[in-house]
C-alpha positions as CSV (number, residue, x, y, z in Angstrom):
1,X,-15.1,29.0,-23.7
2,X,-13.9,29.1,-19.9
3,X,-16.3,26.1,-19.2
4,X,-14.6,24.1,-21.9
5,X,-11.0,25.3,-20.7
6,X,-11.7,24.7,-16.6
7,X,-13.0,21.2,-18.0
8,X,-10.1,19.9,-19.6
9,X,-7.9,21.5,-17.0
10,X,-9.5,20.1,-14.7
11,X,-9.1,16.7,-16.6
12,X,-5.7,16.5,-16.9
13,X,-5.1,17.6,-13.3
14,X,-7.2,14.9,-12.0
15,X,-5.3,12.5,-14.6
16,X,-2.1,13.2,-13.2
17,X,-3.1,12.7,-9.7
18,X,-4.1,8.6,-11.4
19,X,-1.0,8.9,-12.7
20,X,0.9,9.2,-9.7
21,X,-1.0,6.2,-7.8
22,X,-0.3,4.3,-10.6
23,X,3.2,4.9,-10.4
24,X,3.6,4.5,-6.6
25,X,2.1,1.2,-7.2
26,X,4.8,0.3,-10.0
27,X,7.5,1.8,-7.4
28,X,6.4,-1.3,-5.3
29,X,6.1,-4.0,-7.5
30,X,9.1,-5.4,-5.5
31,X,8.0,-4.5,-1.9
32,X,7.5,-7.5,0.5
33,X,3.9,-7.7,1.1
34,X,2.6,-4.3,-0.7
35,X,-1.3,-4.1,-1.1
36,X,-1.7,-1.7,-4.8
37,X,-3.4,1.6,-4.4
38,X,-6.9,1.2,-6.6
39,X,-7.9,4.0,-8.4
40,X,-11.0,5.3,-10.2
41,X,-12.4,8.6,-11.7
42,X,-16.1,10.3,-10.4
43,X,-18.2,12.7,-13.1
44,X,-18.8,15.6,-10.7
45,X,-21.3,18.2,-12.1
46,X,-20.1,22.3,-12.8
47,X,-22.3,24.1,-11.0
48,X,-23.0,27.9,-12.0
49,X,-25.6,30.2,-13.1
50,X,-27.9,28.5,-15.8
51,X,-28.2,24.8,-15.7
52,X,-25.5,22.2,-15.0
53,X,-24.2,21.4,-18.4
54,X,-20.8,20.2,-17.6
55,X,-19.1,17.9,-16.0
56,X,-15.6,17.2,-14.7
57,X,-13.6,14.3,-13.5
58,X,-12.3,13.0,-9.7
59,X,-9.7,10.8,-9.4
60,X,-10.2,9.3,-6.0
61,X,-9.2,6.1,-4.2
62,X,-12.1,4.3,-3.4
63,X,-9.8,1.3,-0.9
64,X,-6.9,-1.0,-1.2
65,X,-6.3,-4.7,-3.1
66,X,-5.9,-7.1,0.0
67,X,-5.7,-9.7,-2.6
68,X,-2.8,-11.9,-1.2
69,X,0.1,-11.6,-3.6
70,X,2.4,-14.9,-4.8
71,X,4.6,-16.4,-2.1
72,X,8.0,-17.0,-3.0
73,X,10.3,-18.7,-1.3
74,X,13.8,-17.8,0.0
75,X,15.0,-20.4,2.5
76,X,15.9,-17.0,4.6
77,X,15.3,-17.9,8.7
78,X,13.9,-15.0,9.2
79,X,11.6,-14.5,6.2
80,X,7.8,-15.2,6.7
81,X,4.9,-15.2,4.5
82,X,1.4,-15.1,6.0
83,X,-0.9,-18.0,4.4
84,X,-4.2,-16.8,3.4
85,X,-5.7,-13.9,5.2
86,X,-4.2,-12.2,8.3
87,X,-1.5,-10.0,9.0
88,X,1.2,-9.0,11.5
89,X,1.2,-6.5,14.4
90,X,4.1,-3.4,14.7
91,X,4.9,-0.6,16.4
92,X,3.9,2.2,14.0
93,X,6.5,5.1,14.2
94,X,3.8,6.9,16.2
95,X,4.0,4.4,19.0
96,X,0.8,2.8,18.0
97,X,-0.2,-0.6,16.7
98,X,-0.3,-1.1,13.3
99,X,-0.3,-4.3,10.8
100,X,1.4,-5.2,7.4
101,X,1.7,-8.4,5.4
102,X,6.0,-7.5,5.2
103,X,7.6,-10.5,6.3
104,X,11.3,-9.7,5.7
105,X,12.3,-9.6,9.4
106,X,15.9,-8.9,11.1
107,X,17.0,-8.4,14.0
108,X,18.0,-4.6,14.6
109,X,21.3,-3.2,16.8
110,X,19.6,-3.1,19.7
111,X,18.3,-6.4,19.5
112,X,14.5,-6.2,18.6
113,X,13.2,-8.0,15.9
114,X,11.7,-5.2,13.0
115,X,10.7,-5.6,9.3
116,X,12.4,-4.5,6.7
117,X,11.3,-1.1,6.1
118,X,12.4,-0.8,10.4
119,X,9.2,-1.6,12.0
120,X,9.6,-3.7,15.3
121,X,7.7,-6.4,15.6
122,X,4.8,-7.0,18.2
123,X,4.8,-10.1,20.3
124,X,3.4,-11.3,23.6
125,X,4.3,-8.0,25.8
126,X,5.5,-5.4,22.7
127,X,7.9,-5.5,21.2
128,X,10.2,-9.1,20.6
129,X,13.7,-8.7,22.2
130,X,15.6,-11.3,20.9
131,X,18.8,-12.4,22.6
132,X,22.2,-13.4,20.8
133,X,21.9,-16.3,19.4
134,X,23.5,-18.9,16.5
135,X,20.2,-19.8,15.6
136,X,16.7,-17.9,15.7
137,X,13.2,-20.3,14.0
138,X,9.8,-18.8,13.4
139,X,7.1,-21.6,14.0
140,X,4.2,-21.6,11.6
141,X,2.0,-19.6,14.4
142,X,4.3,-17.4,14.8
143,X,6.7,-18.9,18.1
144,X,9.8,-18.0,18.0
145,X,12.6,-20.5,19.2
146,X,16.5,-19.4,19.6
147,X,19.8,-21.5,20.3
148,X,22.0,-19.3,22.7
149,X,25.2,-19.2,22.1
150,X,27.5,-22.3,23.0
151,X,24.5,-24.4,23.7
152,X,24.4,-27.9,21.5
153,X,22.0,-27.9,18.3
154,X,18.9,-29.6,20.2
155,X,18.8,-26.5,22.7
156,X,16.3,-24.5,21.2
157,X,13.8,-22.1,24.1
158,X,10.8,-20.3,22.9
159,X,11.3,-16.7,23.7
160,X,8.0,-14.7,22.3
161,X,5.2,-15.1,19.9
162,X,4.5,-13.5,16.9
163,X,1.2,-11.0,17.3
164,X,-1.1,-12.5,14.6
165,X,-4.3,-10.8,14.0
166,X,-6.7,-11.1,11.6
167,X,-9.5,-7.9,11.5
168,X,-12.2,-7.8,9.3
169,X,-11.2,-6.2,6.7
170,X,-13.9,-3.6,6.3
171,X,-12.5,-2.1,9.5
172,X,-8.6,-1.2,8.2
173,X,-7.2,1.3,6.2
174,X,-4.1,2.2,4.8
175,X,-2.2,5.6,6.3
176,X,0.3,7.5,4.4
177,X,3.4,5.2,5.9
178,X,2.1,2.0,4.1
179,X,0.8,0.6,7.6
180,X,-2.3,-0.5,8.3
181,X,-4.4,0.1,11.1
182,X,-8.1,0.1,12.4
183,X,-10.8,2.6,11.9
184,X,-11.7,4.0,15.9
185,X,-11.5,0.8,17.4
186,X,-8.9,-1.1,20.2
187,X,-6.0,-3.7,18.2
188,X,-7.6,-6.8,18.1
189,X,-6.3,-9.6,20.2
190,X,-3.9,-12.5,18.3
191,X,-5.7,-14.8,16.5
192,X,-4.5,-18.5,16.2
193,X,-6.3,-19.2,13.3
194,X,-3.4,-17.2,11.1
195,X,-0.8,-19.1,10.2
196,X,2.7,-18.2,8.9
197,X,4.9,-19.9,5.9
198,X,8.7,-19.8,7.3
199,X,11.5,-19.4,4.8
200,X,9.1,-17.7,2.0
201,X,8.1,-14.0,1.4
202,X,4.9,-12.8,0.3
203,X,5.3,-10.4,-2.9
204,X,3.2,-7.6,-3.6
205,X,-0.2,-7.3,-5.1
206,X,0.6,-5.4,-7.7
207,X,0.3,-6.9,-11.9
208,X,3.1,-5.0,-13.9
209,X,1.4,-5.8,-17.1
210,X,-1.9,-4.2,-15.9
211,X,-0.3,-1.3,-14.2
212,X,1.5,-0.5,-17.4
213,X,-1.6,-0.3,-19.7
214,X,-3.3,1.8,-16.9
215,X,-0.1,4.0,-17.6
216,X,-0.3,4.3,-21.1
217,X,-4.1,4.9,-21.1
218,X,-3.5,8.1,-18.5
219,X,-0.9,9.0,-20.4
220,X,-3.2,9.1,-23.7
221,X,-6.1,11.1,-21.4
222,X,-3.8,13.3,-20.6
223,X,-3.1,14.4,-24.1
224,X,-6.3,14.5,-25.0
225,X,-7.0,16.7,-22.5
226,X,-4.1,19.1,-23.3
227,X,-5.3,19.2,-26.9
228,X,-9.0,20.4,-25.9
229,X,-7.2,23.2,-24.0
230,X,-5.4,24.2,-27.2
231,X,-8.4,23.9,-28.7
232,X,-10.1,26.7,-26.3
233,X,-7.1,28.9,-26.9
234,X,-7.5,29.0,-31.1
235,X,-11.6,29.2,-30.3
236,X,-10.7,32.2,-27.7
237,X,-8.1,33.8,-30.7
238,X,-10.6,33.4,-33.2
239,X,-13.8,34.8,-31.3
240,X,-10.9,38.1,-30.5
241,X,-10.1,38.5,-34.3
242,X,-13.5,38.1,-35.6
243,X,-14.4,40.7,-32.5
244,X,-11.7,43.2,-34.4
245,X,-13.1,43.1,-37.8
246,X,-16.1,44.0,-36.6
């Protein structure tokens, strides 16, 4: 009876937790450059006195989609998509370097150019100042150009690069912010093989359709689950009243 209860409990507790990376990948079906969560349950034996006879399910991420989502253009100066594989270099809140596929850039207050989500973006020397301007271009590897004020149109100077970098993938993993960095090893250096899509945004990852039949699936588990813990109480009740007549 308590085998059969911490079973099922322990079943729909693990299904919510699938539940909520499901949903957090739904949250970010609109997010510039979002890589989906995946997802997958374990069979882990219950382990007691006598011999294993049950088992119970782990919901636990076993990595990250990096398949490159649809690029979408928005004729936006400062929007880039990355082409292929690759990905950008920022200054994590930590002070560290990080990467993301986010190419909604703007220019911040102070002047520094930052993704969307407030990132600044890593260039040449750290961060990329950029100075006021009526025009600002982002080159397909990465340069970026800028007409100072009052200077004709054909004044353009190149004030930084864009740090491109392109790790093997086997090496990143993605912290609780949504960055991305390296597992214990130095930021690798630019590399000029990555190339950049001005004017367009990459989308995320994530397929609505697929994320919403995993929903409906959990949801189902989940009831089931619930029901076979109903069904231990009524065993439990009528093991007790059987126990009384005797």
């Amino acid at each position: 009876m308590d085998r059969l209860l911490y079973v099922a409990m322990s079943g729909a507790k693990q299904t919510l937790v699938s539940q909520a990376a499901n949903s957090h990948n739904l949250a970010n079906l609109h997010t510039a450059g979002f890589r989906a969560d995946l997802n997958q349950f374990r069979s882990m034996p219950v382990f007691g006195e006598g011999l294993p006879t049950r088992v119970y399910a782990m919901s636990e991420r076993p990595g990250i989609d990096l398949t490159p989502g649809p690029i979408e253009s928005t004729g936006r100066e400062l929007d880039v998509a990355i082409r292929g594989e690759g990905w950008i270099a920022v200054q994590a809140p930590d002070g560290e370097e990080a990467y993301t596929r986010a190419g909604d850039l703007r220019v911040s207050g102070h002047g520094l150019l930052e993704t969307g989500a407030g990132y600044s973006v890593l260039g040449n020397a750290g961060p990329i100042a950029i100075p006021p301007a009526e025009k600002i271009e982002i080159g397909h590897d990465g340069t970026i150009s800028v007409r100072p004020l009052g200077l004709p149109s054909d004044s353009l100077a190149e004030i930084d690069r864009i740090k491109l970098v392109n790790p093997a993938p086997e090496l990143m993993y993605k912290d609780s912010d949504g960055l991305f960095r390296l597992e214990g090893s130095a930021g690798p250096i630019a590399d000029a093989g990555v190339t950049l899509v001005p004017g367009s945004l990459e989308r995320s990852n994530v397929n609505a359709v697929d994320a919403m039949v995993n929903m409906i699936t959990l949801a189902r588990r989940f009831e089931m689950q619930v029901k076979m813990m109903h069904a231990a109480e009524e065993t439990d009740r009528s093991a007790a009243s059987i126990l009384q007549l005797s």
